[in-house]
N, C-alpha and C positions, 0 to 999 in steps of 0.2 A: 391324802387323808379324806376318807367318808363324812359326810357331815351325821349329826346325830339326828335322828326320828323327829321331824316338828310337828306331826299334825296330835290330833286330840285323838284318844283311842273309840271314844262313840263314831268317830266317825268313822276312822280306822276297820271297825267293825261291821258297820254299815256299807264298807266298798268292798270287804271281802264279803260277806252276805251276799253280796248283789253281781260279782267278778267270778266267785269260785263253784258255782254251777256250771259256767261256761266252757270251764276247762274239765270238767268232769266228764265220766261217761255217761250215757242218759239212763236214768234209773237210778242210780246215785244220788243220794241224799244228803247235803251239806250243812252242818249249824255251827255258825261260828261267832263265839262270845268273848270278853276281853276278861283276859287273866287277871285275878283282882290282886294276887299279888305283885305283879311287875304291868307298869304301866306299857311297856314295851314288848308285850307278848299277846298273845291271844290263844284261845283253848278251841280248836276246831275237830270237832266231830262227824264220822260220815259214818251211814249206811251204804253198805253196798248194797248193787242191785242185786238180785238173783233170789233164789230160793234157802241159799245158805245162811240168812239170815246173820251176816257179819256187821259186828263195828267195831271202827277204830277212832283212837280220840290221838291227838295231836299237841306239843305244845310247838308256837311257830313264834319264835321271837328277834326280833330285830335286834341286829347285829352293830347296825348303821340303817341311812335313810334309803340302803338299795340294797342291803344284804340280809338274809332271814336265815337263821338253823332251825328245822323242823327234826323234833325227836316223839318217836311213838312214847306216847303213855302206856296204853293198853289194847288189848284186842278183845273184842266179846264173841261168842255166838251163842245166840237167843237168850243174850243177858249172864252170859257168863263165862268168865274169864277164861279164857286160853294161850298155851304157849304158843308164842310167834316165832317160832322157831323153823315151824314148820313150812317147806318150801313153796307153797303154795301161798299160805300168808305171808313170807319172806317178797314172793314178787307184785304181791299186791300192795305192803307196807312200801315197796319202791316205786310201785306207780302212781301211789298217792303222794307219797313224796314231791315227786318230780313234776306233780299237776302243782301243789303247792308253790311251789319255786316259779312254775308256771305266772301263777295268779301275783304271788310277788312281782313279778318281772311289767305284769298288767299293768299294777298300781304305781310304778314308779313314776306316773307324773303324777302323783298323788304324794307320795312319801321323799320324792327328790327333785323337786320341782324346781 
């Protein structure tokens, strides 16, 4: 059995702010704030790089102290909402995904120490 989440979500927030640039591509843009409804989530939004002028927000929430589900909120381009349906935004939605899980994987001597 996992143990449950023990650190504090400021700070929480403060190592993924500081973690999830690094696993990003360069030009990409990361902002990552704590979900004020669950103590154990956090709301991460990115810019991508390029001229396409995309974002996507993220909710990423702990599972346990080493496990995170990340589900897309939404997807923008230049502020407004589009369907993600589309194959293109479908493998971009997956490789920020999988950067996430990345940066999770980072912090676990943070969150499973």
């Amino acid at each position: 059995m996992n143990s449950e989440l023990n650190i504090d979500q400021n700070s929480l927030v403060a190592a993924w702010q500081e973690s999830l640039p690094t696993v990003l591509k360069p030009g990409d843009h990361a902002e990552v704030n704590a979900d004020l409804a669950n103590p154990h989530a956090l709301r991460i939004h990115i810019n991508s790089a390029g001229r396409q002028e995309y974002s996507f927000d993220f909710e990423c929430r702990y599972v346990d102290s080493r496990e995170v589900e990340v589900n897309l909120i939404d997807v923008e381009r230049d502020g407004v909402v589009i369907d993600e349906r589309n194959e293109n935004i479908q493998g971009m939605t997956g490789d920020y995904i999988r950067h996430i899980h990345e940066c999770a994987q980072a912090l676990q001597q943070l969150t499973n120490p």
